[in-house]
C-alpha positions in Angstrom: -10.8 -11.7 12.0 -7.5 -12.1 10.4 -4.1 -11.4 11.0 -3.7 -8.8 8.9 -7.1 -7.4 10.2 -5.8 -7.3 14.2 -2.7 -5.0 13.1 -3.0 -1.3 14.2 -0.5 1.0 12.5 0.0 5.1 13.8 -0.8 7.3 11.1 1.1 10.1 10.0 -0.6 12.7 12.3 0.1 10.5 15.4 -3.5 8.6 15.5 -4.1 5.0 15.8 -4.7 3.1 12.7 -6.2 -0.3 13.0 -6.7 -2.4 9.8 -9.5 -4.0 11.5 -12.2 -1.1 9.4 -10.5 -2.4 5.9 -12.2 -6.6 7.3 -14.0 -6.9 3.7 -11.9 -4.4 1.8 -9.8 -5.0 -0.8 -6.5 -3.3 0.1 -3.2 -2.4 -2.1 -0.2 -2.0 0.4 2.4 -0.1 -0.8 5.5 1.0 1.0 6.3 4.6 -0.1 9.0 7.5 -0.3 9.0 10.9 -1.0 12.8 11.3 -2.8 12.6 8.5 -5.2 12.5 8.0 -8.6 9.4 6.4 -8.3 7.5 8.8 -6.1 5.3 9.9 -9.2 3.5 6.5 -8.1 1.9 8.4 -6.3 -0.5 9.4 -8.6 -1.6 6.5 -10.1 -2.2 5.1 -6.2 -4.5 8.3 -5.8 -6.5 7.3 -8.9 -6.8 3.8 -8.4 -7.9 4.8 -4.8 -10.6 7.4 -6.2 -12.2 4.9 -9.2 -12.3 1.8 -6.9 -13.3 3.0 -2.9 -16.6 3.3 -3.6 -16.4 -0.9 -4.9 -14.5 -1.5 -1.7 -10.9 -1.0 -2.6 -8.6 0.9 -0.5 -4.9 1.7 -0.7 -2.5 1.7 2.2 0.5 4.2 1.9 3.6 2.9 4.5 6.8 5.3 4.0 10.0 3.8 5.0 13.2 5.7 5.3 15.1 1.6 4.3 15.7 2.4 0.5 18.8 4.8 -0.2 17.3 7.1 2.5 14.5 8.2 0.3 12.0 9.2 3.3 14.3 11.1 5.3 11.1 13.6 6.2 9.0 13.8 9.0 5.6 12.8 9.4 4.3 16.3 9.1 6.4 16.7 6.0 5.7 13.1 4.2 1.6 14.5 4.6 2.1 17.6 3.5 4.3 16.6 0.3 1.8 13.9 -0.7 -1.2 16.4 -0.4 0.5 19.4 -2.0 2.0 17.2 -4.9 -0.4 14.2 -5.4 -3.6 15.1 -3.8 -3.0 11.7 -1.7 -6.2 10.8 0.3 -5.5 7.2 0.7 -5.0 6.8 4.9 -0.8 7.1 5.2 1.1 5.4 7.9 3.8 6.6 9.9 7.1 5.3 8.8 8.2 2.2 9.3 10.5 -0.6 8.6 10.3 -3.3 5.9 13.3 -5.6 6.6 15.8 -6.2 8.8 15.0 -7.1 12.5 13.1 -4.0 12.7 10.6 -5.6 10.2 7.1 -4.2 11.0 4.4 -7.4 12.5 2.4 -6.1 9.1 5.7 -6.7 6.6 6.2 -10.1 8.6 3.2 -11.1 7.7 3.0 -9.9 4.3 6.7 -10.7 3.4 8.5 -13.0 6.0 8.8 -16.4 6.8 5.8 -19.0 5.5 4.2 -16.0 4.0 2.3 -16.6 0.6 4.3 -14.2 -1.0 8.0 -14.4 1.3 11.3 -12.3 0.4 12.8 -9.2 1.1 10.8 -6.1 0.4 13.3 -4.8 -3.0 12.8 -1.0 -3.3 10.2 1.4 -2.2 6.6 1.0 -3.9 6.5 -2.8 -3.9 2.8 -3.6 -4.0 0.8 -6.1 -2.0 -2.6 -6.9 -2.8 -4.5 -8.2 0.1 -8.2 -9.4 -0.3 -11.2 -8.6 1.9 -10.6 -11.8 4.4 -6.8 -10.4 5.2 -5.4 -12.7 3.0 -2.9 -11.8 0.7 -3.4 -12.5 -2.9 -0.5 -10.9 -5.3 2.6 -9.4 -4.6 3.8 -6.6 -7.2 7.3 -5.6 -8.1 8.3 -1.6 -7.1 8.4 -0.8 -11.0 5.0 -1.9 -11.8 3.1 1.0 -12.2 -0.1 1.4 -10.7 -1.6 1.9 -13.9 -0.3 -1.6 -15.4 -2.7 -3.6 -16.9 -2.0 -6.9 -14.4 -2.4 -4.5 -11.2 -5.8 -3.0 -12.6 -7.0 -7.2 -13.7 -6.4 -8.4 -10.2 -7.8 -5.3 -8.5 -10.6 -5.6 -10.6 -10.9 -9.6 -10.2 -10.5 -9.4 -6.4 -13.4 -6.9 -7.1 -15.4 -9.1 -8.6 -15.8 -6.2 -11.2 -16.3 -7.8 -14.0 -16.8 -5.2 -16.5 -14.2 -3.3 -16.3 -13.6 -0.4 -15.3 -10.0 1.9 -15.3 -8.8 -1.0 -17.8 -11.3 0.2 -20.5 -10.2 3.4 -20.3 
């Protein structure tokens, strides 16, 4: 199994959630907020959830409080605004951090030092795309929408969709 596959996160309601269930998933991590200007992401994450799961794609909501405060909420809240708002089904994480010392072991391995893809998470909704062996194959910038042309390709191409399918619509 893979690094990325031996990580357990706690999800909003408390539980345990091991990444170990996505080993031969496609998965796009996103780190989320509720109070930001790009919060409407949320949408597009739902959709691209909904069209792809069933082709072995899942998304991977992570809020984090690092960005201008912009998940102040608590976990009870962060669930019940994403459901209420977004219709967000995609499993959500309890908040974590992206930088700093505090960096969660999943952003160190997606983001840190000899990472494929190393840096500084920049704002909330930065996208990784991490294929179905853990390893991570794209990193996206926060203002790439989810609906982006590029985003759907490499979804789709780490699919192995080839006709496609949210792109032709």
């Amino acid at each position: 199994m893979s690094a990325f596959h031996d990580i357990t996160l706690r999800a909003l309601d408390g539980q345990e959630l091991p990444l170990a269930p996505l080993k031969g998933r496609v998965v796009l991590v996103v780190n989320v907020a509720s109070k930001c200007g790009l919060t409407p992401q949320y949408a597009g994450l739902e959709k691209l959830y909904q069209e792809y799961r069933d082709h072995g794609f899942s998304v991977l909501g992570l809020p984090c409080n690092q960005f201008a405060g912009q998940e102040p909420d608590s976990e009870e809240a962060i669930g019940a605004f994403c459901t209420r708002n977004y219709g967000v089904s995609f499993p959500l994480a309890s908040k974590i951090e992206v930088n700093g010392a505090e960096r969660h072991p999943l952003y160190r391995l997606l983001a840190g030092e000899g990472a494929e893809f190393p840096g500084d998470i920049t704002w909330n909704f930065e996208k990784f795309l991490v294929g179905p062996d853990g390893r991570v194959l794209a990193r996206f910038s926060p203002r790439m929408t989810p609906e982006d042309p590029a985003l759907i390709q490499a979804i789709e191409s780490s699919l192995g969709i080839s006709e496609p399918a949210l792109s032709a619509k």
